[in-house]
C-alpha positions as CSV (number, residue, x, y, z in Angstrom):
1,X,7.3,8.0,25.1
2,X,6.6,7.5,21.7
3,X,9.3,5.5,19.2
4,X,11.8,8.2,18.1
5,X,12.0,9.0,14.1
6,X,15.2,6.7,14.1
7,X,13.0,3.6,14.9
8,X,9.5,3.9,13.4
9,X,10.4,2.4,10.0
10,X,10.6,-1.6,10.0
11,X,11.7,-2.9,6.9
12,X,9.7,-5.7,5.9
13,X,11.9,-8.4,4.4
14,X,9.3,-10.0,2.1
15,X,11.6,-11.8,0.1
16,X,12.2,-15.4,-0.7
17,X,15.7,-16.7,1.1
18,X,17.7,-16.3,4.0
19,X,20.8,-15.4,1.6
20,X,18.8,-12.3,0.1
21,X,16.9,-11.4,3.8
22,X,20.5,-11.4,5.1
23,X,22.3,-9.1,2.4
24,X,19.6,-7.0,2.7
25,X,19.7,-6.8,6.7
26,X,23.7,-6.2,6.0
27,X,22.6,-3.0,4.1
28,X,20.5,-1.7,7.2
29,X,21.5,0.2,10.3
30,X,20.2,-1.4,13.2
31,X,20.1,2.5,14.7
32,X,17.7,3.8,12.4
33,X,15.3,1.0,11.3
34,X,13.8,-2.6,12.7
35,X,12.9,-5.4,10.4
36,X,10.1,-7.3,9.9
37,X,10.0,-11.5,8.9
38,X,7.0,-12.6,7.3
39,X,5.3,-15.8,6.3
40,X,7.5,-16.6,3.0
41,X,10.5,-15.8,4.7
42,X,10.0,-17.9,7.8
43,X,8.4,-21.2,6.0
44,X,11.4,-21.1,3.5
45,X,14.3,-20.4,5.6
46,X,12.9,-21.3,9.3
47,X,13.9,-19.9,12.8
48,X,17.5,-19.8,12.0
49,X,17.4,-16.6,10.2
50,X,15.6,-14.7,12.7
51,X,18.3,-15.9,15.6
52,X,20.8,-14.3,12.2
53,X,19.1,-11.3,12.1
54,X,18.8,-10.6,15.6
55,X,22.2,-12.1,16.1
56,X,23.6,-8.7,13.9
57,X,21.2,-6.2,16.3
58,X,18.1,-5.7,14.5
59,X,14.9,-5.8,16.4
60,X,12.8,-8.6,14.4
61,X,8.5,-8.2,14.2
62,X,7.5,-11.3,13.7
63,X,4.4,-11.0,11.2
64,X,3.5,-15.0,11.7
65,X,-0.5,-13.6,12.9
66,X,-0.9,-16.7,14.9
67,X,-4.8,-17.4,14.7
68,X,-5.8,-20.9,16.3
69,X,-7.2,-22.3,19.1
70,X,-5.8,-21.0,22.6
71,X,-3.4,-23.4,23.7
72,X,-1.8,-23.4,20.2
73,X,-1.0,-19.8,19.7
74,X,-0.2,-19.3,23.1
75,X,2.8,-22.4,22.2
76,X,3.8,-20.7,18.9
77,X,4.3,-17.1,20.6
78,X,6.0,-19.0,23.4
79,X,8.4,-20.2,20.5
80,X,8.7,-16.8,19.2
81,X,9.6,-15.4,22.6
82,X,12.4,-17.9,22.6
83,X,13.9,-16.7,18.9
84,X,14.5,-13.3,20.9
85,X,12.0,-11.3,18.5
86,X,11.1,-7.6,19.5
87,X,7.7,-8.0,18.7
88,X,5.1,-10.7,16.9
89,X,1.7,-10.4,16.2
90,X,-1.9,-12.8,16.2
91,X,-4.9,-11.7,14.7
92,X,-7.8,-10.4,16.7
93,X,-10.3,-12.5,14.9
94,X,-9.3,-15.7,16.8
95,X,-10.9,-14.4,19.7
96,X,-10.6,-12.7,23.4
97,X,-9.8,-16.4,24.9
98,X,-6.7,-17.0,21.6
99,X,-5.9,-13.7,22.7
100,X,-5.4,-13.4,26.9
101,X,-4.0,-17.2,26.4
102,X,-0.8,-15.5,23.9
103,X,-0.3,-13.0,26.4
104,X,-0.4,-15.1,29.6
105,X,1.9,-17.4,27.7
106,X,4.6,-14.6,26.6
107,X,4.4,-13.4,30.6
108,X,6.2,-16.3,31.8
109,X,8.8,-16.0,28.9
110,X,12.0,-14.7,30.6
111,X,12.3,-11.2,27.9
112,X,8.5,-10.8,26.7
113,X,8.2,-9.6,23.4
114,X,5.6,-6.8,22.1
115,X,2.2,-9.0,21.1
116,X,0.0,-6.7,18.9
117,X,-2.9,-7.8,17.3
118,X,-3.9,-7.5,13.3
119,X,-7.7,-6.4,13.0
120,X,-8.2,-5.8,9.1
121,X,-5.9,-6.8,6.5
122,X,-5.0,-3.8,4.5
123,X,-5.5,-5.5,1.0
124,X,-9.6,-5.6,2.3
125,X,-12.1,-3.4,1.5
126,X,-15.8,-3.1,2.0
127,X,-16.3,-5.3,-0.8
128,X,-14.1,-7.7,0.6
129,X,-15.2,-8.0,4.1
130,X,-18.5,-8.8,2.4
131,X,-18.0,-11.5,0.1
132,X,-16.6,-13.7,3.7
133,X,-19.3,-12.4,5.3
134,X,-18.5,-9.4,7.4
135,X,-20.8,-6.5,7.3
136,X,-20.1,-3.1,7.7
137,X,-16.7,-1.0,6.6
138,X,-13.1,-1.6,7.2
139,X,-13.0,1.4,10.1
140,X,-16.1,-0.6,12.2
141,X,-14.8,-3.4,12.3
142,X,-10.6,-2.3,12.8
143,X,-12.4,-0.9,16.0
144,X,-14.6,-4.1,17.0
145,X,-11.7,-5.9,17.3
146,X,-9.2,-3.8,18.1
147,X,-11.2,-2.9,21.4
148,X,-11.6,-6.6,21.9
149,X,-7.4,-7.1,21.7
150,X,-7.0,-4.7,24.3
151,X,-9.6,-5.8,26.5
152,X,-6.9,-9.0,26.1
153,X,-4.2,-6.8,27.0
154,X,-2.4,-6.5,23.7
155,X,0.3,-4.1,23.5
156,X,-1.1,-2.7,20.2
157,X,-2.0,-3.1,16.6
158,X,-1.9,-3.5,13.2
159,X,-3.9,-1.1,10.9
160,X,-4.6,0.7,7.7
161,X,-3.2,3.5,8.2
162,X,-6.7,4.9,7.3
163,X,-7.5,3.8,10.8
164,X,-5.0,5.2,13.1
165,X,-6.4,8.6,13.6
166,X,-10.2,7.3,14.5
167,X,-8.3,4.4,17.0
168,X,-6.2,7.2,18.5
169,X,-9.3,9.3,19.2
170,X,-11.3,6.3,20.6
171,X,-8.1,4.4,22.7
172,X,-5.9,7.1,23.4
173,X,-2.1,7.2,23.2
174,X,-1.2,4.0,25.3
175,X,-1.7,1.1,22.3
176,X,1.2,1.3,19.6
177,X,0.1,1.5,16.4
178,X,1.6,-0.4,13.4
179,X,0.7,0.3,9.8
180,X,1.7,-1.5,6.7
181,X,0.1,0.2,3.9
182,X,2.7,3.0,4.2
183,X,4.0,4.2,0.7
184,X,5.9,7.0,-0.3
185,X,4.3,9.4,-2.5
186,X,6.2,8.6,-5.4
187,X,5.8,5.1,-5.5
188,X,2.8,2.5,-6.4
189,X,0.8,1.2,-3.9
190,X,1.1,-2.7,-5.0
191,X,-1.7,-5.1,-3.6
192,X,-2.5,-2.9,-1.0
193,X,-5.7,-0.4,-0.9
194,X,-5.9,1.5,2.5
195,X,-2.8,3.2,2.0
196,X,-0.8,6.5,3.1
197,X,2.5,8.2,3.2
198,X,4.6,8.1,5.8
199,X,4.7,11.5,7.2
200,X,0.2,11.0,6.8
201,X,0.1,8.0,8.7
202,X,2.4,9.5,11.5
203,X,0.6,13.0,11.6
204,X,-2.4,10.6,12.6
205,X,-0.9,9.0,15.1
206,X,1.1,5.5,14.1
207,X,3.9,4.4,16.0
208,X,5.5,2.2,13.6
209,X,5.7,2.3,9.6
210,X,5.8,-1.3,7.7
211,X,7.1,-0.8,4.7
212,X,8.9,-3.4,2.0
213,X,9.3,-2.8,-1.6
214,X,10.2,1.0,-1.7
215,X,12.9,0.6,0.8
216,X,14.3,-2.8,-0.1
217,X,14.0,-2.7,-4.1
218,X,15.9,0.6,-4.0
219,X,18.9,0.5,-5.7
220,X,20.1,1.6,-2.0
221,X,18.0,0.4,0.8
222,X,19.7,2.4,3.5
223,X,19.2,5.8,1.2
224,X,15.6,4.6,1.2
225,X,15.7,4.6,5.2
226,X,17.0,7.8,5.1
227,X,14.5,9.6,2.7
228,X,11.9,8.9,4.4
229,X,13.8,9.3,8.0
230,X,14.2,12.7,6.3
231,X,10.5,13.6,5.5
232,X,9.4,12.3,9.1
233,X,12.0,14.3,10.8
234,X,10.0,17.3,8.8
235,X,6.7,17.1,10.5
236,X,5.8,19.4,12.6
237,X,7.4,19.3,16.6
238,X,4.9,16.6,18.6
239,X,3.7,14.7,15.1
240,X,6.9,12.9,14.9
C-alpha cells in the first residue's frame, strides 16, 4: 500500500545544530510528516540527535549515502540500524557487491530499517555527469543503477523527480520512490536542477517528498506541512 498523504513529506533538517534540528522537530507532528538528517547535521551534532529525534516519534531517513568498500558500509548501516532510523540510504555507484553486503548486514539487525539507494544527484545534469566522466543523460543512467540496486535487493530510491515516472514504468510499483528536488510552485528551486512540485512528482509516481527550505524557513513549519498536505490531498483519487 502506498504511504498515505499524512506521511509522504520528510522534512529535511539541513541545518547546522542539534539545538535548531530539535526546535524545529518540536514544531513538527510526527503524524503528518518524517524527517530527514543529513551530512551537516550528523558530523556536527553526532548520533545523539537522531536517538533525540526518534526519542520524540519521528521516523528519521538517514541521508549518510554510505559509498565504500563492502565490509565498511555494510558496518556503518549496521550502526544506523542501531540509532533506530526508519530508513537510510547508500549510493548505487559503489557497486552490486557494497550494495547486497548493506543489506545482508541490516538483515541480521533486530528492526531492519528501509535501505534505498541514491542513483543521480539531483544538483547533476548532462553537463555534469560529463565533466567526471559519465556519458549519457541523467534519466540513463538513474535507470543503470537503479536496476543494479534492486538486483541488490534495495527497498527503493532516491531520484529527480524527473525520473520517477520512466522508473515506475520500467520497475513497477514495488520499489519506493524518494525524491528531493520537490519544490513548491511558489518558491525557488535553490542548488537543485531536476526539480518538481509536489503534487507533479506524486501524480508520477513518488512515494516520499524531501523537502527542506520551504517547509523549515517558513515562518511556520507545520503550516508549511499542511499546505502542501493540502495540495496532495487534491490530486486526483489513486495519484495520492
Amino acid at each position: 500500500m502506498p504511504p498515505s498523504p499524512q506521511t509522504r513529506i520528510i522534512v529535511a533538517l539541513d541545518v547546522a545544530s542539534a539545538e535548531a534540528a530539535l526546535a524545529l522537530a518540536d514544531r513538527l507532528d510526527p503524524a503528518q510528516c518524517r524527517v530527514k538528517v543529513g551530512k551537516e547535521l550528523f558530523t556536527r551534532a553526532g548520533p545523539v540527535v537522531v536517538e533525540q529525534l526518534v526519542s520524540r516519534g519521528l521516523d528519521v531517513f538517514l541521508d549518510l549515502k554510505y559509498h565504500d568498500i563492502p565490509n565498511t558500509v555494510a558496518g556503518a548501516c549496521a550502526a544506523a540500524a542501531d540509532l533506530g532510523v526508519w530508513m537510510l540510504n547508500v549510493h548505487a555507484a559503489g557497486g552490486l557487491a557494497m550494495m547486497q553486503a548493506a543489506r545482508e548486514r541490516l538483515a541480521q539487525t533486530a528492526a531492519p530499517p528501509l535501505l534505498i539507494a541514491v542513483t543521480v544527484l539531483t544538483s547533476l545534469d548532462t553537463d555534469d555527469l560529463a565533466a567526471i566522466g559519465c556519458a549519457g543523460n541523467p534519466r540513463d543512467r538513474v535507470q543503470t543503477l537503479a536496476e543494479l540496486a534492486l538486483q541488490a535487493g534495495l527497498d527503493g530510491l532516491v531520484c529527480s523527480p524527473q525520473e520517477v515516472a520512466v522508473l515506475r514504468e520500467r520497475f513497477g510499483p514495488q520499489p519506493l520512490l524518494v525524491t528531493p528536488g520537490v519544490r513548491p510552485a511558489d518558491t525557488a528551486s535553490g542548488d537543485q536542477k531536476r526539480t518538481m512540485t509536489p503534487a507533479e512528482a506524486i501524480a508520477a509516481g513518488a512515494d516520499h517528498l524531501v523537502i527542506g527550505r520551504p517547509i523549515t524557513a517558513a515562518p511556520d513549519p507545520m503550516a508549511a506541512v499542511e499546505a502542501i498536505r493540502a495540495e496532495l490531498s487534491a490530486l486526483p483519487a489513486g495519484s495520492a
